[in-house]
C-alpha positions as CSV (number, residue, x, y, z in Angstrom):
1,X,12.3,-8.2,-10.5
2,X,13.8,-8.1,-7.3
3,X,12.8,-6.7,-4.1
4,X,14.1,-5.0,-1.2
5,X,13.3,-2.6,1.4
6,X,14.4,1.2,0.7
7,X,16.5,2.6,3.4
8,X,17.2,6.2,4.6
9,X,17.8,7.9,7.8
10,X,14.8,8.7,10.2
11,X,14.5,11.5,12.4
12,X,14.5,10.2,15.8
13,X,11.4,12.9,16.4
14,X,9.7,11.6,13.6
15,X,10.8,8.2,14.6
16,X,8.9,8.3,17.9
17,X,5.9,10.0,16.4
18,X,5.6,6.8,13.8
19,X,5.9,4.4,16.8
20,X,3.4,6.7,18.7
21,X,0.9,6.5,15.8
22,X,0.9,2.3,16.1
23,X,0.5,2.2,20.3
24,X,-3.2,2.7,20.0
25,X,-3.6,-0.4,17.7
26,X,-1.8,-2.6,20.4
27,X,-3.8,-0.8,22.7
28,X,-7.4,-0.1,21.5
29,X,-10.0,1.3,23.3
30,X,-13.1,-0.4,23.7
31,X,-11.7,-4.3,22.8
32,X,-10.4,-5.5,26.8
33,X,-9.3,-8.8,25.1
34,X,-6.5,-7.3,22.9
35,X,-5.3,-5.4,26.1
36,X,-5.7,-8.7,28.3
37,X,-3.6,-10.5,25.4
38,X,-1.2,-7.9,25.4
39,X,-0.6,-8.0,29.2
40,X,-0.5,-12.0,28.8
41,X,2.3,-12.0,26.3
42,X,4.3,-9.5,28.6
43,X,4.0,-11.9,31.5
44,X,5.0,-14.7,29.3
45,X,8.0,-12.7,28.3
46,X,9.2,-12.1,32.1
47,X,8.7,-15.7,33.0
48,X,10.7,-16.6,29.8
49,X,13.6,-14.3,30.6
50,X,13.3,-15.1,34.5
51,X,13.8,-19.1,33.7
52,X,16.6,-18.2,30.9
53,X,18.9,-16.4,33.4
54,X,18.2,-18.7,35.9
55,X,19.3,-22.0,33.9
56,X,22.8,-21.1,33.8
57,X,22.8,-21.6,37.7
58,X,21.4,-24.9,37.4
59,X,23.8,-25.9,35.3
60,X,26.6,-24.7,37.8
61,X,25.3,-27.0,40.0
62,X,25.4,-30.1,38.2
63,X,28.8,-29.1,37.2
64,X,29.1,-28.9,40.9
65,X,28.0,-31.7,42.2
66,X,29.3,-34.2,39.7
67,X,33.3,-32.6,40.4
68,X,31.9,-32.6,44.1
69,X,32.8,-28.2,44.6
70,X,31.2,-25.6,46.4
71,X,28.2,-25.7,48.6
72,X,25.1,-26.9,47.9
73,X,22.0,-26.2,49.1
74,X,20.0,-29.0,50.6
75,X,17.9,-28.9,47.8
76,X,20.6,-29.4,45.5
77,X,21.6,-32.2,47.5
78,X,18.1,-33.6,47.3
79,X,18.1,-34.2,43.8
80,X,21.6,-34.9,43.0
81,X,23.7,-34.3,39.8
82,X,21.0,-36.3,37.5
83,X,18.1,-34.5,39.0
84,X,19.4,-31.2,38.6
85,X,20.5,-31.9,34.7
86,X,16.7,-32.9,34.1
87,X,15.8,-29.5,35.8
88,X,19.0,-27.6,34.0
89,X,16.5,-29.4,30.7
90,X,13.2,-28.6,31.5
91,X,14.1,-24.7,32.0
92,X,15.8,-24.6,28.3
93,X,12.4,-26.1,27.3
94,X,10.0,-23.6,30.2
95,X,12.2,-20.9,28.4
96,X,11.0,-21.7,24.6
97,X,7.8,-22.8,25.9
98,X,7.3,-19.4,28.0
99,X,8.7,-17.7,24.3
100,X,6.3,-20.0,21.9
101,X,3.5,-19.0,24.7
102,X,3.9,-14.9,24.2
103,X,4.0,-15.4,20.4
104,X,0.9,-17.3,20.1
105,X,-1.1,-15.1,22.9
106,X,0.2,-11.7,21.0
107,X,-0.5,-13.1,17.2
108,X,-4.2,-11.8,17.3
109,X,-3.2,-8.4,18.4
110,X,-0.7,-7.9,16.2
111,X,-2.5,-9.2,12.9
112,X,-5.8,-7.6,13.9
113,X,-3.4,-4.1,14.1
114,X,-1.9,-5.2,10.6
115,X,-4.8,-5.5,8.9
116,X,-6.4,-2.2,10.3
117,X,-4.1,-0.8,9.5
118,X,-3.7,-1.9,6.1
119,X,-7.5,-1.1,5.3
120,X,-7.2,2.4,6.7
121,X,-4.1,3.2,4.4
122,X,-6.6,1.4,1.6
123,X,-9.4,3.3,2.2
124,X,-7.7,6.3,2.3
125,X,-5.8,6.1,-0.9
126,X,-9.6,5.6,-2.2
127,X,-10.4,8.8,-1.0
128,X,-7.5,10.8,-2.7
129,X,-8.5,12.7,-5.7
130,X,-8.1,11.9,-9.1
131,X,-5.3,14.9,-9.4
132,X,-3.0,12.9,-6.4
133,X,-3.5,9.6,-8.5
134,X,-2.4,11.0,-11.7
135,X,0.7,12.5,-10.1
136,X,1.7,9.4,-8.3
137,X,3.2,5.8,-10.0
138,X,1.1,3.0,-8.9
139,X,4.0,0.9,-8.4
140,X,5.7,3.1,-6.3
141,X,2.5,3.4,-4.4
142,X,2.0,-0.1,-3.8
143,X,5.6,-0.6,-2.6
144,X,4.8,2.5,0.3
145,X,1.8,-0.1,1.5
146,X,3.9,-3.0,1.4
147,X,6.7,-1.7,2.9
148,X,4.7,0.3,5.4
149,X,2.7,-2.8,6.7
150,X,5.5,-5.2,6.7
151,X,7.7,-2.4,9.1
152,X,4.5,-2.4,11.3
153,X,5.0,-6.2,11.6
154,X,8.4,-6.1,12.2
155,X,8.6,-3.2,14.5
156,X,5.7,-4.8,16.6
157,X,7.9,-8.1,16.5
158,X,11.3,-7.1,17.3
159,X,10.9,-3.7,19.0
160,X,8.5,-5.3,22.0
161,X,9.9,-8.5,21.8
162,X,13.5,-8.3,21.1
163,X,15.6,-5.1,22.2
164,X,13.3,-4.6,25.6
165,X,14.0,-8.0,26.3
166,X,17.8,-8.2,25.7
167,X,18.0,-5.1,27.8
168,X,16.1,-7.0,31.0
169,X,18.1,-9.8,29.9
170,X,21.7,-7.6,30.0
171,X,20.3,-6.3,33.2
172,X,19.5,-9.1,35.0
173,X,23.1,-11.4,34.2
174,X,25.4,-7.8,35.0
175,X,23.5,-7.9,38.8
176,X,23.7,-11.9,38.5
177,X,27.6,-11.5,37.6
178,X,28.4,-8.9,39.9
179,X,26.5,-10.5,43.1
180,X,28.1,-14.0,42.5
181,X,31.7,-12.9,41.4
182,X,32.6,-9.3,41.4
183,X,32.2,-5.8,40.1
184,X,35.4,-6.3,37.5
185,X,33.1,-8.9,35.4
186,X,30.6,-6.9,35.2
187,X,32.9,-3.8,34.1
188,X,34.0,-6.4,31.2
189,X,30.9,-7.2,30.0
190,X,29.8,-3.9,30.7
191,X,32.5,-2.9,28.3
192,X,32.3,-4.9,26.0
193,X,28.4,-4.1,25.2
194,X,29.1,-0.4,25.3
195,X,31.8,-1.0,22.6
196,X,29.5,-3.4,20.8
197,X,27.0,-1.1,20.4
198,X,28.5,1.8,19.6
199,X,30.7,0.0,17.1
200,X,27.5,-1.9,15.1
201,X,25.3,1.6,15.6
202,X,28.2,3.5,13.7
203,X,29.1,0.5,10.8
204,X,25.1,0.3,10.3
205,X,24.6,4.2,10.2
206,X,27.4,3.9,7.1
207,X,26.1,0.9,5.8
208,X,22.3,2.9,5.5
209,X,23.7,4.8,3.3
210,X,25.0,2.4,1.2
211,X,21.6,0.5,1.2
212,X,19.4,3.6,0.5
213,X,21.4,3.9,-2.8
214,X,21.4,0.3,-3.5
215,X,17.5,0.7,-3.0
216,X,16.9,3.9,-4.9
217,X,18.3,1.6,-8.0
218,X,15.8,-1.4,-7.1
219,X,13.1,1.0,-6.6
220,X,14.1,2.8,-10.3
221,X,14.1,-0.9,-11.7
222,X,10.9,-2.2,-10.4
223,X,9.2,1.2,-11.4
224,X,10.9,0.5,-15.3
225,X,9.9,-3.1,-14.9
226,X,6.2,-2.7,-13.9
227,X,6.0,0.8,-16.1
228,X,6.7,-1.7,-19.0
229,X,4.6,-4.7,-18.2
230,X,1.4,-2.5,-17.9
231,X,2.8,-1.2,-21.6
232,X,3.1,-4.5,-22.7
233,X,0.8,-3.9,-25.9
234,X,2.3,-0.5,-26.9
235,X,6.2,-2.6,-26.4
236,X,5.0,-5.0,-28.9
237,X,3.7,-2.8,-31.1
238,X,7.6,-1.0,-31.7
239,X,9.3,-4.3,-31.3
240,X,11.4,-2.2,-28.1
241,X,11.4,-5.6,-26.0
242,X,15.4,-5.4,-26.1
243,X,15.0,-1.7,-25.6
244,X,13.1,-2.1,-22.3
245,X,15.4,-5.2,-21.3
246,X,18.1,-3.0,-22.0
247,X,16.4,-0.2,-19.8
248,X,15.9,-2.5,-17.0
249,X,19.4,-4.1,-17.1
250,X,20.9,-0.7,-16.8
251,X,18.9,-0.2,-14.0
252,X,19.9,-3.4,-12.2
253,X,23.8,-2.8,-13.3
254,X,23.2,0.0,-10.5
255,X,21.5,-2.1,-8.0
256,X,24.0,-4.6,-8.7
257,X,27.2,-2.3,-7.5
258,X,25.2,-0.4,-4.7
259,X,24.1,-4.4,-2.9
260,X,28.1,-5.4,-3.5
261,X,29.1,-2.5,-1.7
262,X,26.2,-3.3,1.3
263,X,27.7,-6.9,1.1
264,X,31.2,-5.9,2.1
265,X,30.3,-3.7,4.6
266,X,28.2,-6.5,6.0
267,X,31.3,-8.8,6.0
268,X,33.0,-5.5,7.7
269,X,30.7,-5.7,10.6
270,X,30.5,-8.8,11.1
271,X,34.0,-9.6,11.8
272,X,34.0,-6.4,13.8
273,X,31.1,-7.6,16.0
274,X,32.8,-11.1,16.3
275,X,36.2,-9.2,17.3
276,X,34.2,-7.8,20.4
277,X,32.3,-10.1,21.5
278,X,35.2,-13.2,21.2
279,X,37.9,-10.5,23.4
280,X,35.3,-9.7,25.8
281,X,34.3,-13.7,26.3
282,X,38.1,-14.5,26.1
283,X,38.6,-12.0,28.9
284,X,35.7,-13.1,31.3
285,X,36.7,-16.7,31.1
286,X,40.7,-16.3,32.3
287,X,39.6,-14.3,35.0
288,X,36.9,-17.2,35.7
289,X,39.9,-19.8,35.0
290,X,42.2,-17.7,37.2
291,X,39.5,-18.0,39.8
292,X,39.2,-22.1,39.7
293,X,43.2,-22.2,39.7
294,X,43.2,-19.9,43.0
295,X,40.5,-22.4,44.7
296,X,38.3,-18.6,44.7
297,X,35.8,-20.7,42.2
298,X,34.8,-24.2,41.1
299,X,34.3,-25.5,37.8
300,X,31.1,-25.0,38.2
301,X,31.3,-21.0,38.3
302,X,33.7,-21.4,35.4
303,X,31.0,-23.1,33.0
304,X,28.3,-20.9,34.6
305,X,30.2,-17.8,33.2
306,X,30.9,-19.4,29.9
307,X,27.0,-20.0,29.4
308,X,26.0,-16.5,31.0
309,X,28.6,-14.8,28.0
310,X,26.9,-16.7,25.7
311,X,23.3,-16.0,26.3
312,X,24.6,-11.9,25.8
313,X,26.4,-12.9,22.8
314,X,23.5,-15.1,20.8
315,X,21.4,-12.0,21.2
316,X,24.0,-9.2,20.6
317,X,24.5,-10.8,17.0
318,X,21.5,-9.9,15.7
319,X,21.4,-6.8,17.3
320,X,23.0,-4.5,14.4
321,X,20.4,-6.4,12.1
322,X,17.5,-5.7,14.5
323,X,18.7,-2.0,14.6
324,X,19.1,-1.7,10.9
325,X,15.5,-3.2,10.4
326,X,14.0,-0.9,13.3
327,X,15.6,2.2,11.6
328,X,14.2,0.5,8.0
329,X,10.6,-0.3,9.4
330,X,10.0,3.4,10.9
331,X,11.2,4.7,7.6
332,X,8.6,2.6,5.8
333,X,6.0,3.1,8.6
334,X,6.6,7.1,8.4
335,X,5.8,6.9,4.4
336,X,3.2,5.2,4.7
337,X,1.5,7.6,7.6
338,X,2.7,10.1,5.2
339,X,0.2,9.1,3.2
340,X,-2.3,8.9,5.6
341,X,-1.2,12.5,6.5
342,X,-2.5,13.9,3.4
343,X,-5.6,15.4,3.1
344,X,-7.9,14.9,-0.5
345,X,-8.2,18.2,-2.8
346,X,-12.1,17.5,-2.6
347,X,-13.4,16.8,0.5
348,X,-17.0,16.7,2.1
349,X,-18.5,19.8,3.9
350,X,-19.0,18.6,7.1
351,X,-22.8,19.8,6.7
352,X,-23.0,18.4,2.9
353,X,-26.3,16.5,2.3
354,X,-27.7,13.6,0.3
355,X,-28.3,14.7,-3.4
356,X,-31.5,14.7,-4.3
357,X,-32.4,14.1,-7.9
358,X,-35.9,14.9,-8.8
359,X,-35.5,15.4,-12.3
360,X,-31.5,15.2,-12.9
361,X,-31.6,19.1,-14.6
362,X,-27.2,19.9,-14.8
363,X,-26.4,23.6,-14.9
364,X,-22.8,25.0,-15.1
365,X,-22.8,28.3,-14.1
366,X,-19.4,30.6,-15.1
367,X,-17.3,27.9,-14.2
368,X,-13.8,28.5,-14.8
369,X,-11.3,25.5,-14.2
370,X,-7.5,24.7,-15.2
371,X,-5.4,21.6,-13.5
372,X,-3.1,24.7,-13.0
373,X,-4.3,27.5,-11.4
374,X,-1.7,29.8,-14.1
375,X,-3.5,28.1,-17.0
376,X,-7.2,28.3,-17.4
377,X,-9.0,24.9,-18.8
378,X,-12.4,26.3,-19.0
379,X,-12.9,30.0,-18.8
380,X,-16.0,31.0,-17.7
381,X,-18.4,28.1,-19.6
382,X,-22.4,28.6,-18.5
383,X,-24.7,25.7,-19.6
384,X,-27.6,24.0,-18.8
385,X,-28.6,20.5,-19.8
386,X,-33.0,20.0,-18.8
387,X,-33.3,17.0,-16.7
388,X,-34.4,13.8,-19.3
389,X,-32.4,15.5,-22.1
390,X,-29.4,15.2,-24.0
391,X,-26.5,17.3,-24.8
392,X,-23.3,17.0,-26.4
393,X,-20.3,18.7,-26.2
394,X,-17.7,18.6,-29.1
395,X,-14.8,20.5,-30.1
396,X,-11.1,20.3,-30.9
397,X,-8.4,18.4,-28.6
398,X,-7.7,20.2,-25.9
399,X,-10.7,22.5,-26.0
400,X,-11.9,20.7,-22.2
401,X,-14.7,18.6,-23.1
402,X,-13.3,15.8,-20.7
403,X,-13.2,18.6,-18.1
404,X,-16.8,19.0,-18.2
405,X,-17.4,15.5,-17.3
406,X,-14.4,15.2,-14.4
407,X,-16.2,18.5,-13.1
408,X,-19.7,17.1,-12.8
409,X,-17.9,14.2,-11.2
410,X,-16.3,16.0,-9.0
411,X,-13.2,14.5,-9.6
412,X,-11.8,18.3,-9.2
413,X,-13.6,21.4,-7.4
414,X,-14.3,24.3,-10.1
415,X,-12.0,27.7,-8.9
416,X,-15.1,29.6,-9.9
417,X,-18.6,29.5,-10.6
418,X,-20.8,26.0,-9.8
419,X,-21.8,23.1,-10.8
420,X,-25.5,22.3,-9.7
421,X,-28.1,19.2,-10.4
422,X,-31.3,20.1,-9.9
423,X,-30.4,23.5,-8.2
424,X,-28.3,21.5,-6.1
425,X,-24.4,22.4,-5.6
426,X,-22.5,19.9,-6.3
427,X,-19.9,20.9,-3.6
428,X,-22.6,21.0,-0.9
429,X,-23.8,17.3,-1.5
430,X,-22.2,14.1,-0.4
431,X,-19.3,12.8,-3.1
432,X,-21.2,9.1,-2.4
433,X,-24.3,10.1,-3.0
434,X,-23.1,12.1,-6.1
435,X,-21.6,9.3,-7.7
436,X,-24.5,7.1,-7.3
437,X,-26.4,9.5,-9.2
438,X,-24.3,9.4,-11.8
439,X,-23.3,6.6,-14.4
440,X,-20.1,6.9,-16.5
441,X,-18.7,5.5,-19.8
442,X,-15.6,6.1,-21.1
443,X,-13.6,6.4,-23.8
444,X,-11.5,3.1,-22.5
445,X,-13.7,0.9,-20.7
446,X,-11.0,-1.0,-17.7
447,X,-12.2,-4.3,-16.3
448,X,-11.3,-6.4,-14.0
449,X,-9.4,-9.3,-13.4
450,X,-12.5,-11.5,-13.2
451,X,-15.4,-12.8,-14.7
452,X,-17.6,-11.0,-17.2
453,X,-20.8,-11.5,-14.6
454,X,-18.6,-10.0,-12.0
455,X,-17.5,-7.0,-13.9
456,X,-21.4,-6.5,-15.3
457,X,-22.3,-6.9,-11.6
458,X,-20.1,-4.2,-10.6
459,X,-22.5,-1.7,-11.0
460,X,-24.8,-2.6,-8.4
461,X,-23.1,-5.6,-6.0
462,X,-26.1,-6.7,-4.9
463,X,-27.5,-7.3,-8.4
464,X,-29.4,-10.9,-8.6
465,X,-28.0,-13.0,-11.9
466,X,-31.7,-12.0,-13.6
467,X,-30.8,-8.5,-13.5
468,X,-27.1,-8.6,-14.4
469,X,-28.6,-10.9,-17.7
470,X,-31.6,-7.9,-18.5
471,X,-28.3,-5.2,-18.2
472,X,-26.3,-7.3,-20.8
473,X,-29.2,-7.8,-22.8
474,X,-29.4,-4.3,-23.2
475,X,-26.3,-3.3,-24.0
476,X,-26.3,-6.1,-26.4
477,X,-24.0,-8.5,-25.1
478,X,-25.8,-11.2,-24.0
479,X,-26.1,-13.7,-26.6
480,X,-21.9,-13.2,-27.2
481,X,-21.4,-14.0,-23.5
482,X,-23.7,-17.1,-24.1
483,X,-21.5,-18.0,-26.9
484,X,-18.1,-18.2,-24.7
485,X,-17.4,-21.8,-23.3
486,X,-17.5,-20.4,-19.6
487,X,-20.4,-17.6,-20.4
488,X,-21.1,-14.9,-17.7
489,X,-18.1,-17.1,-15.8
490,X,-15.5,-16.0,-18.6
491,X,-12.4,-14.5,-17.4
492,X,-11.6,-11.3,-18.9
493,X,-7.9,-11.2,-18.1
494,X,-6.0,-8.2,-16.9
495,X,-7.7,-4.6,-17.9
496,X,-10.1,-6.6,-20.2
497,X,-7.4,-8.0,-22.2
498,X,-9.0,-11.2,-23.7
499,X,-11.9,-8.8,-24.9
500,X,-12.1,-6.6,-28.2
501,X,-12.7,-2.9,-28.0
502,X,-16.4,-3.4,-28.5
503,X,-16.9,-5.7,-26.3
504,X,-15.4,-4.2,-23.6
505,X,-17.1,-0.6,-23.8
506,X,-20.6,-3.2,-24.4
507,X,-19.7,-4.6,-20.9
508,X,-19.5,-1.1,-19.5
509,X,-22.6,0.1,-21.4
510,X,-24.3,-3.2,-19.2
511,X,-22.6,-2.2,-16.0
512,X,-23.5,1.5,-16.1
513,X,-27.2,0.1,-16.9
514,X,-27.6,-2.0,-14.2
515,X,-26.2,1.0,-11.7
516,X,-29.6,2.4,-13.3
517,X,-27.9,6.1,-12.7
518,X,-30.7,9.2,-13.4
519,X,-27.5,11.1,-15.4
520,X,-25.5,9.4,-18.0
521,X,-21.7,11.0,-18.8
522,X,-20.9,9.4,-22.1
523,X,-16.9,10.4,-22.3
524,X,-16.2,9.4,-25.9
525,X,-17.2,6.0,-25.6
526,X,-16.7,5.3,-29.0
527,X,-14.2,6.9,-30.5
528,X,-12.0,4.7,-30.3
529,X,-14.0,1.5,-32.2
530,X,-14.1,1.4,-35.5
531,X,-17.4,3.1,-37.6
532,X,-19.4,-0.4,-37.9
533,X,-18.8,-1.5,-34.4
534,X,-19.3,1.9,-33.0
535,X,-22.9,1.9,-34.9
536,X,-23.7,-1.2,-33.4
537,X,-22.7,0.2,-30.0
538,X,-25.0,3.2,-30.5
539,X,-28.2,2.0,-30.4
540,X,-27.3,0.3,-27.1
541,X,-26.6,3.8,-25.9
542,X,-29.4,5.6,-27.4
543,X,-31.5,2.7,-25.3
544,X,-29.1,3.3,-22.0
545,X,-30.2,7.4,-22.6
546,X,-33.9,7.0,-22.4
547,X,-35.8,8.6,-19.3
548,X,-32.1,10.0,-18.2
549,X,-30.7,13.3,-18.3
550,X,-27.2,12.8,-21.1
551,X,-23.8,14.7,-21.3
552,X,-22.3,13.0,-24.4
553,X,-18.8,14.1,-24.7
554,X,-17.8,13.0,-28.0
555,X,-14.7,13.9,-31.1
556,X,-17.2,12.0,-33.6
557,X,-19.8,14.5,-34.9
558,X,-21.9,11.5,-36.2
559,X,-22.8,10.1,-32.8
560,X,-24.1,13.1,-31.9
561,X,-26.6,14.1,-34.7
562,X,-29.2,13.2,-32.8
563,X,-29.0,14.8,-29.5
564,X,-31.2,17.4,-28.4
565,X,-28.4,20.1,-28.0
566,X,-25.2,20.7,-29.0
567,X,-22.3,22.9,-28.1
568,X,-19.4,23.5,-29.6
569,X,-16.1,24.3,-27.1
570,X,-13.2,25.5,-28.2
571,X,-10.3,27.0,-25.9
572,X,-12.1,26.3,-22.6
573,X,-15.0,28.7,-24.5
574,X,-18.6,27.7,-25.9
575,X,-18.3,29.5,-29.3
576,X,-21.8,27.7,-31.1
577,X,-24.7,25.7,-29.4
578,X,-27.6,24.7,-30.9
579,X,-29.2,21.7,-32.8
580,X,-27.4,19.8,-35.9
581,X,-29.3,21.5,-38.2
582,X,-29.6,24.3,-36.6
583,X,-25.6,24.3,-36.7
584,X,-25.4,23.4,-40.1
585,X,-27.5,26.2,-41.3
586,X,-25.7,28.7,-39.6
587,X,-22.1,27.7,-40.9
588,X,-19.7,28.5,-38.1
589,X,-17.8,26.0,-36.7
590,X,-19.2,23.3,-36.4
591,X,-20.7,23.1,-39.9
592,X,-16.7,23.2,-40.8
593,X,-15.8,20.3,-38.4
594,X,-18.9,18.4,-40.0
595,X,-17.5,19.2,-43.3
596,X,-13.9,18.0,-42.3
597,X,-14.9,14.8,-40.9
598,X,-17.2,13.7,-43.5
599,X,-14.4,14.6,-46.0
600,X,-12.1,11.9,-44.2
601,X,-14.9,9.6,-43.5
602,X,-15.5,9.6,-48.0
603,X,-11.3,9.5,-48.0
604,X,-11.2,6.6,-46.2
């Protein structure tokens, strides 16, 4: 897969409000060292650029004294023609010393303001909602972060230490040029820049165009390429592996013409650049040369002008690069802030409270709920599950029994009606403290990239290895860990991978025990094992529901028999509640889907 930065044009408002939002992290209150580090590097910088424009003049000298032109001072004259090549030296090396020094002293500022940065954008995307994380592509996501923190980096790099600097730099060799020669060298050089700028500004504002399109089609095939990898299973299981290469080859055939055509513009502007800067060099040095002829300068002055023209040049050549990147980094930077701009769907009330669970009694009262405001999930649904009780909500597809549980959750906010635990809105309580109160299992239990005991362990961090081994007993999982050649330190792979159904959904069974919630959301957690493997798994649920209050969300009537309540949803409406037998006596619905199911369970 290959990678590059996307590229688009930046509002220069919005461009100085992303470099506004990443001054306080080189500047943060209440840490004087990153300040004093900050005003050390600067100082570095000054002396660095002080000693470079001054080494050209030593270098004059030497020039001088060995052809025996010009006046020395008595300094000069001191040391001689050796003495001042040693000192012409030891200012190239005081220059990358003073250079080296600024970099080193600024390093801990600008990787503390990386990684704050970083975790803030992490935390945050933590805090969306569910609704913002369906919507958006993970990959896409993770290449806003990259690309956000690595124009953070490069901004703090080039911006402070790069184009302020070549302009003190410019500066100070126009006043040096003009005060030692006259004003028509600096109208050269003068020149020259000007048309140097404006030429590489215009090329790179037509070669961002180019790249943006060049980077739309990387972006489209690293979205097809990671979209197919985390697909890999359901790939295999159509034999579409050419079909996917062939997606992702069309997708690079793009990328492949857009980065030809950001190539020759490249060559464009570089030869264009090179045109400038070689006339406005070639210019400087015959008037210099027409100088030494007339006896006006020595050789000396001629060789000083030569190196002055090519300390503007070495700089100047990166400078459409450094402006391209700029541009790049604050479109990166402003995404990323972006992010940061956008405010969760469900928030805490800035007076919300610990929950308190006394007993862990759920009441739903009228709620109505749809992911669209123009089409109604739930419609109106009242229910109350007694705190140490269990009920079970079943019904056809689309009927909103997951709803239920991403309600009590509060994944989403309910448009009308409540949601309260023990009298308790859910909306007015902490989200923190209402998801330590309750434990979830779902239908597809997602691990980790890591060990069994760490994925066990993630319900409660601080877990001891006695109490991660009692939660896998109970779940009944602990004597097939124990069997593994690596036991609790068995790597599970990616999403669980190297584990069957069952014994994923056992290791979430032990994680949710050890979390040791007072409410238990069961969300279909086995309906998608097959019948043995899901009886097995139910008796390690029926021991995870003891002393807790249950929602058991479930498609298979069968797991359900048992529970103290049961209501039957259909079209966001309860139609039938009651127990199974209850149920079955009275013939509605849900005698019928009990009916249906056990007729497929006989077919099969």
């Amino acid at each position: 897969m290959r990678r590059h930065t996307l590229t688009t044009t930046e509002p220069p408002a919005r461009g100085w409000q992303t470099i506004s939002r990443v001054a306080p992290y080189l500047w943060p209150k209440g840490e004087p060292w990153a300040k004093r580090r900050v005003v050390l590097a600067l100082l570095a910088l000054l002396a660095a650029k002080l000693v470079a424009v001054g080494t050209p003049y030593l270098y004059k000298a030497a020039v001088d004294s060995l052809t025996g032109e010009g006046e020395a001072a008595a300094w000069m004259l001191a040391v001689g023609a050796i003495g001042l090549t040693v000192a012409y030296g030891m200012a190239r090396l005081m220059n990358v010393g003073f250079q080296q020094l600024r970099d080193a002293v600024f390093a801990r500022v600008a990787q503390r303001a990386l990684r704050r940065i970083a975790l803030q954008t992490f935390r945050h995307i933590h805090r969306m909602s569910l609704r913002y994380h369906i919507s958006r592509k993970t990959g896409g996501l993770s290449r806003i972060i990259e690309r956000g923190v690595k124009g953070v980096e490069f901004l703090l790099r080039f911006l402070l230490f790069s184009i302020g600097p070549l302009i003190l730099e410019l500066l100070l060799i126009g006043i040096i040029l003009w005060t030692l020669f006259d004003f028509w060298y600096l109208a050269v050089v003068v020149g020259v820049i000007a048309a140097y700028v404006v030429f590489t500004f215009k090329v790179t504002e037509w070669r961002v165009k180019q790249r943006k399109r060049m980077n739309d089609q990387d972006t489209d095939a690293n979205q097809k390429a990671i979209d197919s990898l985390l697909n890999f299973e359901t790939v295999k299981y159509f034999g579409a592996e050419e079909r996917e290469a062939a997606r992702y080859d069309a997708a690079m055939k793009g990328y492949e013409h857009a980065a030809l055509q950001t190539t020759y513009s490249l060559a464009f502007l570089n030869v264009g650049q090179s045109f400038l800067i070689t006339g406005g060099l070639v210019i400087v040095m015959v008037m210099a040369a027409i100088g030494v002829q007339e006896g006006r300068l020595t050789v000396g002055d001629f060789v000083m002008v030569n190196s002055y023209m090519v300390q503007i040049t070495m700089p100047l050549n990166f400078l459409g690069t450094v402006y391209r990147e700029i541009r790049q980094s604050l479109v990166d930077m402003g995404e990323m802030f972006g992010l940061l701009e956008q405010e969760p769907d469900v928030t805490d009330r800035p007076d919300a409270k610990e929950l308190r669970v006394s007993g862990g009694e759920i009441r739903f009262d009228e709620v109505v709920f749809g992911y669209d405001p123009a089409r109604p999930i739930l419609k109106g649904i009242s229910l109350a599950v007694p705190a140490g009780h269990t009920v079970a909500v079943v019904g056809p597809s689309g009927s909103g029994k997951s709803t239920i549980g991403r309600l009590l959750f509060r994944f989403y906010d309910v448009a009308e009606g409540a949601i309260r635990i023990d009298g308790q809105d859910v909306r007015d309580v902490t989200q923190d403290s209402l998801h330590a109160a309750i434990g979830v299992v779902p239908q597809d239990t997602v691990l980790f990239n890591d060990t069994i005991r760490y994925n066990i362990a993630y319900g409660r961090a601080e877990a001891t290895q006695a109490e991660v081994e009692a939660a896998a007993k109970a779940a009944q999982i602990h004597d097939f860990i124990l069997d593994l050649p690596e036991g609790y330190d068995t790597q599970v792979g990616e999403r669980g991978l190297k584990l069957s159904g069952g014994e994923k959904q056992r290791v979430g069974i032990a994680r949710t025990l050890l979390k040791d919630p007072p409410i238990l959301l069961l969300d279909e957690a086995t309906s998608a094992l097959d019948t043995q493997t899901e009886q097995d798994i139910q008796g390690a649920l029926r021991r995870a529901a003891q002393g807790r209050t249950v929602i058991t969300i479930a498609h298979r009537l069968s797991t359900v028999a048992d529970a103290d309540r049961i209501v039957v949803l259909e079209d966001g409406r309860i139609v039938e509640a009651g127990t199974h037998d209850e149920l079955l006596a009275r013939g509605g619905r849900y005698a019928g889907l009990w009916r249906r199911q056990a007729a497929e369970r006989a077919a099969a």
